[in-house]
C-alpha positions as CSV (number, residue, x, y, z in Angstrom):
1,X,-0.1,-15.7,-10.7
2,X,1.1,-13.0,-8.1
3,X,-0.1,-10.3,-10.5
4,X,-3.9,-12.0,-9.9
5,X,-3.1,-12.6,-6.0
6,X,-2.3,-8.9,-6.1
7,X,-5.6,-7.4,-8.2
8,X,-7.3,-10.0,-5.4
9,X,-5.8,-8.0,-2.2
10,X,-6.5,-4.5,-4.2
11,X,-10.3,-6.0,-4.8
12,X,-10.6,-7.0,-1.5
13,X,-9.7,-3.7,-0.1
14,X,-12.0,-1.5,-2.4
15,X,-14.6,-3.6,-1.3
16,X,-14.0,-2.9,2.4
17,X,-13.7,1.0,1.2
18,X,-16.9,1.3,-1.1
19,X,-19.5,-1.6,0.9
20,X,-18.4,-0.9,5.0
21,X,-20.1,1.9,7.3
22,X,-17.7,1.8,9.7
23,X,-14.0,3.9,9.9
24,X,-12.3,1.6,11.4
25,X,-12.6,-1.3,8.2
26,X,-12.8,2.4,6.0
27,X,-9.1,2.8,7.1
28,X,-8.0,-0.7,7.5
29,X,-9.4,-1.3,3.6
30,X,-7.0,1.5,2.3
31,X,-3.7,-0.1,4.0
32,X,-5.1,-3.5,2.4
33,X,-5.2,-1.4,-1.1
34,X,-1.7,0.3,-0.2
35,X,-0.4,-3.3,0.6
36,X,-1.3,-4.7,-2.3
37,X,-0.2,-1.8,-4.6
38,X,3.2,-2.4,-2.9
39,X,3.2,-5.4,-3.7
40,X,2.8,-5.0,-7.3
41,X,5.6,-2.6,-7.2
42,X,7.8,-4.9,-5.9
43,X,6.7,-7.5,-8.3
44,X,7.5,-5.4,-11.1
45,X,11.3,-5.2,-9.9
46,X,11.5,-8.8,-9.7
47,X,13.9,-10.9,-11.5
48,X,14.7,-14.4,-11.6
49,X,18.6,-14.8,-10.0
50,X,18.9,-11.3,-9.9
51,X,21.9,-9.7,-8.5
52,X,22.4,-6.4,-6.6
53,X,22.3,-3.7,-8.6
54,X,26.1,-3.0,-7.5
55,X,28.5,-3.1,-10.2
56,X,32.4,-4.4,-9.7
57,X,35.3,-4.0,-11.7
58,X,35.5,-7.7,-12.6
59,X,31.8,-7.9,-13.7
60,X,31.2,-7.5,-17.5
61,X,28.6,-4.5,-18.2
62,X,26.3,-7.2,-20.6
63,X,26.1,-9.6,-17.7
64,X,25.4,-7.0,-15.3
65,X,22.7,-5.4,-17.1
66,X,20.9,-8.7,-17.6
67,X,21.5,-10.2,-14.5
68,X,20.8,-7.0,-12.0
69,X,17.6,-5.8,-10.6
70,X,16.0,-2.7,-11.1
71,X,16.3,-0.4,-8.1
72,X,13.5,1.7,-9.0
73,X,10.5,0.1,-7.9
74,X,12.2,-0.7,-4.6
75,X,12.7,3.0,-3.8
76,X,9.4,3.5,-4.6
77,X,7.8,1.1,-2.4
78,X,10.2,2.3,0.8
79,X,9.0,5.9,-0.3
80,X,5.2,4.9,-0.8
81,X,5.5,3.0,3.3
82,X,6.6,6.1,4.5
83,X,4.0,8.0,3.0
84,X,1.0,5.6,3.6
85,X,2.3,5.4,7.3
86,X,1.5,9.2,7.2
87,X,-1.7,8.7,5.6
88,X,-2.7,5.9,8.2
89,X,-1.8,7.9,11.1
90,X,-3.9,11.0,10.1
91,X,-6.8,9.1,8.9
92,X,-6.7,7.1,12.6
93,X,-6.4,10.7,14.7
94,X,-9.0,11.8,12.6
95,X,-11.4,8.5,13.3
96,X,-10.5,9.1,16.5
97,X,-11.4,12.7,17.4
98,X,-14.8,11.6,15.0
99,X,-15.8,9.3,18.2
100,X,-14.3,11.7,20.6
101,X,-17.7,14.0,19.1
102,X,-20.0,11.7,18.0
103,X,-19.5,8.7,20.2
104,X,-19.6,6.4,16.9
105,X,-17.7,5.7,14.0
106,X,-20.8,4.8,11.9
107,X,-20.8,7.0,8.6
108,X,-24.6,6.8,8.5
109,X,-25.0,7.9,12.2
110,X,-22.6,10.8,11.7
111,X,-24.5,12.2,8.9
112,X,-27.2,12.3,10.7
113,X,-25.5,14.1,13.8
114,X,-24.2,17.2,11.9
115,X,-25.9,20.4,12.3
């Protein structure tokens, strides 16, 4: 069921991306799409009365490999934040200084302003 609620979030932002004229939903479609991709991510790593993935000396190494959670898709997601937070900012500065120029952020009305 998450799997679906997450194909829903990443539909809902490609829609914003492919349909809207405006680079203000543009930009807030991709974070939707990078939140949902997270999410999957994360969903992946999931596991049912997992443990940390920090063994001890009393722990037996069977149990611990069942029982612990994969690490992996967590260091992904922290690493994909950091890198749509990048993303976000630039595309944001770069809606910006469009409206600094053209006074809109309109796609249709800045293809017709270039020259």
């Amino acid at each position: 069921m998450e799997f679906i609620l997450c194909f829903f979030l990443l539909m809902v932002g490609l829609y914003a991306v492919v349909t809207k004229r405006n680079l203000v939903k543009i930009i807030i479609g991709l974070a939707i799409m990078e939140y949902a991709i997270n999410l999957f991510l994360i969903l992946i790593g999931y596991r049912k009365d997992g443990i940390a993935p920090i063994m001890t000396s009393t722990m037996d190494r069977v149990e611990f490999l069942r029982k612990a959670v994969d690490p992996l898709p967590q260091a992904l997601v922290i690493t994909s934040i950091v890198i749509g937070f990048g993303i976000l900012a630039l595309a944001v500065s770069i809606a910006i200084r469009i409206y600094e120029r053209f006074g809109t952020f309109d796609i249709n009305e800045i293809k017709k302003l270039k020259g």
